[in-house]
N, C-alpha and C positions, 0 to 999 in steps of 0.2 A: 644700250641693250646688251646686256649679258650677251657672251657664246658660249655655245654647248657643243659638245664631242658626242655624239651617241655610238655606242658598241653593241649593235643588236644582229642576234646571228639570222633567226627565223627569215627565209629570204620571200614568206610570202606578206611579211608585216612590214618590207621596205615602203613603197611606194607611200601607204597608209602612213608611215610615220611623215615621210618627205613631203606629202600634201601637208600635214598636220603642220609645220614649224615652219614651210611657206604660207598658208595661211595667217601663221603666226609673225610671219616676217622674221625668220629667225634664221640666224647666217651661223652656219655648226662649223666650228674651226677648231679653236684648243680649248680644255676644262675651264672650266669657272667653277669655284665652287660657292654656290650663295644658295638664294630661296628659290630661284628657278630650278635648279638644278635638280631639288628635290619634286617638285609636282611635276618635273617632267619623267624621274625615275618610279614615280608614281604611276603614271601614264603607262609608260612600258610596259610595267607590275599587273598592270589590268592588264593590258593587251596579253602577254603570256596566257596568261590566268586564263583567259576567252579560248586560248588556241589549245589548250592543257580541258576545258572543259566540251571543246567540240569531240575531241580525242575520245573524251569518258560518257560521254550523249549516247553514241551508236552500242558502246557496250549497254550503258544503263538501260538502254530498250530491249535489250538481247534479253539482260537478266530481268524486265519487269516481262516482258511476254512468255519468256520462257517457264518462268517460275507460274507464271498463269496457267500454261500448258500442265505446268506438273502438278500444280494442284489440281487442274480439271482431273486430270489422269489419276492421280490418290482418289481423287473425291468416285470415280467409276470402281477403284476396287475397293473400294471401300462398300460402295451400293450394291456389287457384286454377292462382295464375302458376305455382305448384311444376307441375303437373299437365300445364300447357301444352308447360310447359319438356321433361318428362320424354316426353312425346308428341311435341314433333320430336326429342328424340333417337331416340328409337325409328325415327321415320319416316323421319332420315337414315341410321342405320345401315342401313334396310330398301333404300333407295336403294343406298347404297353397294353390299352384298351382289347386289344384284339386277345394278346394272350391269357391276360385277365378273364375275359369274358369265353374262352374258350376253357378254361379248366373251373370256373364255377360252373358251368354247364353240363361236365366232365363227373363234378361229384354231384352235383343233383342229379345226374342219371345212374349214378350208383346207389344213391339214398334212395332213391325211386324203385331198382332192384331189389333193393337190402329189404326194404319194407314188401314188398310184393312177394316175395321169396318166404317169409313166415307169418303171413297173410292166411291163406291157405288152410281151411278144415275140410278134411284132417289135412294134419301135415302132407306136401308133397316134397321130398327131399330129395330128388332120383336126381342123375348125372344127366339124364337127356332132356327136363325141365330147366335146369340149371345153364346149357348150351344152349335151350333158347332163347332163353331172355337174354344171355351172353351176346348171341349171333346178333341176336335184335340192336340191341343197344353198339355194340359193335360196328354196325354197318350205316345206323343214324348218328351217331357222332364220330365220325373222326379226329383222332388223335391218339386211343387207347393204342398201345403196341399188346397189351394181353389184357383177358377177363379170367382170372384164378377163384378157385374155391378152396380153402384153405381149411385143414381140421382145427380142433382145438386146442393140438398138441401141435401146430405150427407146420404141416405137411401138407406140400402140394399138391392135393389130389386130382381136380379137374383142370384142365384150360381153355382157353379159345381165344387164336383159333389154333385150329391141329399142328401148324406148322412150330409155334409157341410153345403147346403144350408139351413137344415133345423134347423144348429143352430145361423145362421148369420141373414136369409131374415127377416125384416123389421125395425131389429135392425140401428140406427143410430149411425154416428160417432161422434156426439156431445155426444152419453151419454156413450162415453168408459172416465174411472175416471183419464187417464194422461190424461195431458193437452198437452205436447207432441206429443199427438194423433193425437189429434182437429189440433192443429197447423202444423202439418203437410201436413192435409189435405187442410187447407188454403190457405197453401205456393203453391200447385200445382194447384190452381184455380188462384191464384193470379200471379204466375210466367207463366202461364200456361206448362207447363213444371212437368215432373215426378218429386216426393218428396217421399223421402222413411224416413217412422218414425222410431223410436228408437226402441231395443227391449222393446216390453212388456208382458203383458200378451194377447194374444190375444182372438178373441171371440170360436173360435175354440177350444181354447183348449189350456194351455205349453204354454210357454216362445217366442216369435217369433215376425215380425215384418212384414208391409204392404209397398207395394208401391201404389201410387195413381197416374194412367196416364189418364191425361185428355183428353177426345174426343171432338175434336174442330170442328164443321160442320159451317159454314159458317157463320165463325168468334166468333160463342159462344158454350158455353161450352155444350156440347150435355148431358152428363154425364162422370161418370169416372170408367175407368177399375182398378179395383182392386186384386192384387197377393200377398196371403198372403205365408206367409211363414214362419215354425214353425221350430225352431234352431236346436232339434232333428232332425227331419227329413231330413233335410240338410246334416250336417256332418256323419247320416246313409248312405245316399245314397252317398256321396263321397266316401266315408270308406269301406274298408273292412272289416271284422270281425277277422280279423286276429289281427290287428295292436291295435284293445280293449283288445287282449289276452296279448301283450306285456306293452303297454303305458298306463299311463291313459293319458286322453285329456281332457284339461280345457280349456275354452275359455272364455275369458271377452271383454265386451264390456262399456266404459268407468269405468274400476277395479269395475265393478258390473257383478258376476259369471251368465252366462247365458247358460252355458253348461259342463256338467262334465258326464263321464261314470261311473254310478256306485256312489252308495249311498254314501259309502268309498274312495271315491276320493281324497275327500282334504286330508282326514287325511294319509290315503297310499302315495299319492303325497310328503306330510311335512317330510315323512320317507326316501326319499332318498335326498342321498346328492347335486343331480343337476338337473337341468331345463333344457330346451330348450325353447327360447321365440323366437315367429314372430309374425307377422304382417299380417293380413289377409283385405288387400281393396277390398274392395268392392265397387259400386256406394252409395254414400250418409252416408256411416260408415266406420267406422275400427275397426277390432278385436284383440286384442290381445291371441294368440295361445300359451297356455304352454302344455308341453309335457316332461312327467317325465315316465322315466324304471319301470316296476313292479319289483318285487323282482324275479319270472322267470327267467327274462332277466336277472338284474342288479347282480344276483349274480356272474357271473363270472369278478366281478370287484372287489369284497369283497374279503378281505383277507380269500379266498377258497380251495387255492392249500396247504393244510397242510402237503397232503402224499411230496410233493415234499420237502416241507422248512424240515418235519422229515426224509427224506431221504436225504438231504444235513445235519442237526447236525449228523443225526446215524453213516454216514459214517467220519464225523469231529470229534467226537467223538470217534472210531474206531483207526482212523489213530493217534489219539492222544495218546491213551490207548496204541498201536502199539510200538508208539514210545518211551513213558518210559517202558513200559518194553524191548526196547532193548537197554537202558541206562542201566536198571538193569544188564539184562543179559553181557553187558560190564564190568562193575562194578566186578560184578562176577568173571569173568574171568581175570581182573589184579585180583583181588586179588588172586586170584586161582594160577596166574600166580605168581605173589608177594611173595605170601606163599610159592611155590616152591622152589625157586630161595632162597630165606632167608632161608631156611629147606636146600637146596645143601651149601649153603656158609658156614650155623653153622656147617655141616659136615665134608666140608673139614679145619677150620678151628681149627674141634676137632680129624679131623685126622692129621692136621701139628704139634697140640702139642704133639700128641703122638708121631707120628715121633719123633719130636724135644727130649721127653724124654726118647723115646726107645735109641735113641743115645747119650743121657748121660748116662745111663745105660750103654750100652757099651762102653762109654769111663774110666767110673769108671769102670768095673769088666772087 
């Protein structure tokens, strides 16, 4: 029988090997080099390999639960942002609808005026006829900022309400500085038919824009009713106050900003990472509606849920920790085992010699 030298450092795979080549009846003195040699370097080879894979076990479970941990945790912000996302859509479209339906209503009660106003035989054309129907429709629709009566030469003559009229009356629409203006008012003497201008600056006050409905008495242009309307004011009274708490609300009207909540808009707006854009028609324009989350809202879309992603590694970690020590504790216990078992062998093996020489003893004496 061949002898083997083995050189193995690992001092928890001694015993293991030492049973292994006493099993084998194998006496380890000086190298041999032949076929033994090799399936027992084979042996060791595995045996490493086993001690090198207990090593990478407790990581592998670290990183297979952890990585579970963080996908659950992606897959909540994800269900989050989903949620966010789907509530300003909803909340623009709610917008849209609302301000839509608030400025067709808006000029149907001017049409409704315009026509009731040269209705009338004989004509009634007086300033205090004209404040009534004004007051009236004023005080059932909100949204107008002013009711104007306008000559035919483009001069402000009536308003309402008083507060209004006293920064429009006698002002003309020749001498507002967009041309825009002028030409709009043009179009609706010339088309005979309502013309609504662009937003501008109005004489009122803020950002907002006019319609110009012509009154036609018997076949010329009587003068023209006039409904201003200030872009504030508008999306205040669609809006509730609530949904300024959550969003901010941009609105453009050909990509020139003509309404934003708050000083801090744009730049709060550029800070989160999504939009919601519609379409806001109206008779004579269209708005383009952006609608972005405050950080309120938006944070439960942020990577927020921390206690949960650290209570998915704590407990991955845990079970990791868990598990090599009870590879230790395995460990432990062959050898413990090992150690025993080679402590019983060397003993009976140091009780056969004595036997053996107690009885040459008595075969000699």
């Amino acid at each position: 029988m061949p002898f083997i030298r083995l050189q193995f450092s690992p001092k928890k795979m001694y015993y293991r090997v030492q049973n292994c080549w006493r099993r084998k009846k194998l006496q380890i003195t000086t190298p041999v080099k032949d076929e033994s040699c090799v399936s027992w370097d084979k042996l060791l080879f595995a045996m490493k390999v086993r001690l090198h894979l207990k090593k990478i076990f407790p990581l592998a479970v670290f990183f297979l639960f952890g990585g579970m941990a963080v996908a659950l945790w992606q897959n909540q912000n994800s269900h989050q942002r989903e949620l966010v996302v789907r509530h300003a859509e909803t909340s623009a479209e709610q917008i849209q609808i609302r301000v839509q339906g608030l400025m067709n209503a808006r000029i149907a009660s001017l049409k409704l005026l315009a026509q009731r106003w040269v209705e009338r035989t004989p004509p009634d054309f007086r300033r205090q006829r004209f404040l009534q129907f004004a007051d009236a429709i004023y005080t059932h629709y909100p949204g107008f900022t002013a009711i104007n009566w306008v000559d035919p030469a483009g001069v402000i003559r009536w308003g309402f309400p008083p507060a209004e009229e006293k920064r429009a009356k006698g002002r003309s629409v020749y001498d507002h500085k967009d041309p825009r203006y002028r030409e709009a008012f043009e179009k609706a003497g010339k088309d005979r038919k309502y013309a609504v201008t662009p937003c501008v600056e109005i004489y009122q006050g803020g950002v907002g824009f006019d319609i110009f409905w012509p009154l036609i008495y018997a076949d010329k242009v009587q003068g023209y009713l006039e409904g201003v309307f200030q872009v504030r004011l508008i999306v205040d009274t669609c809006l509730a106050g609530k949904i300024f708490e959550d969003y901010w609300v941009r609105i453009h009207e050909d990509e020139r900003l003509i309404y934003s909540n708050g000083a801090a808009g744009r730049d709060c707006a550029e800070e989160i990472p999504f939009h919601v854009f519609r379409e806001i028609r109206i008779p004579g324009k269209t708005w383009q509606l952006e609608l972005s989350p405050k950080a309120a809202i938006f944070k439960g879309a942020n990577p927020q849920n921390v206690l949960f992603l650290t209570f998915g590694l704590a407990i991955s970690a845990i079970l990791s920790f868990l598990i090599y020590r009870l590879f230790q504790r395995m460990d432990m216990y062959r050898e413990s085992r090992d150690y025993a078992l080679h402590e019983v062998r060397e003993r009976k093996r140091v009780e056969n010699k004595l036997l053996e020489r107690e009885e040459r003893l008595k075969v000699l004496f």
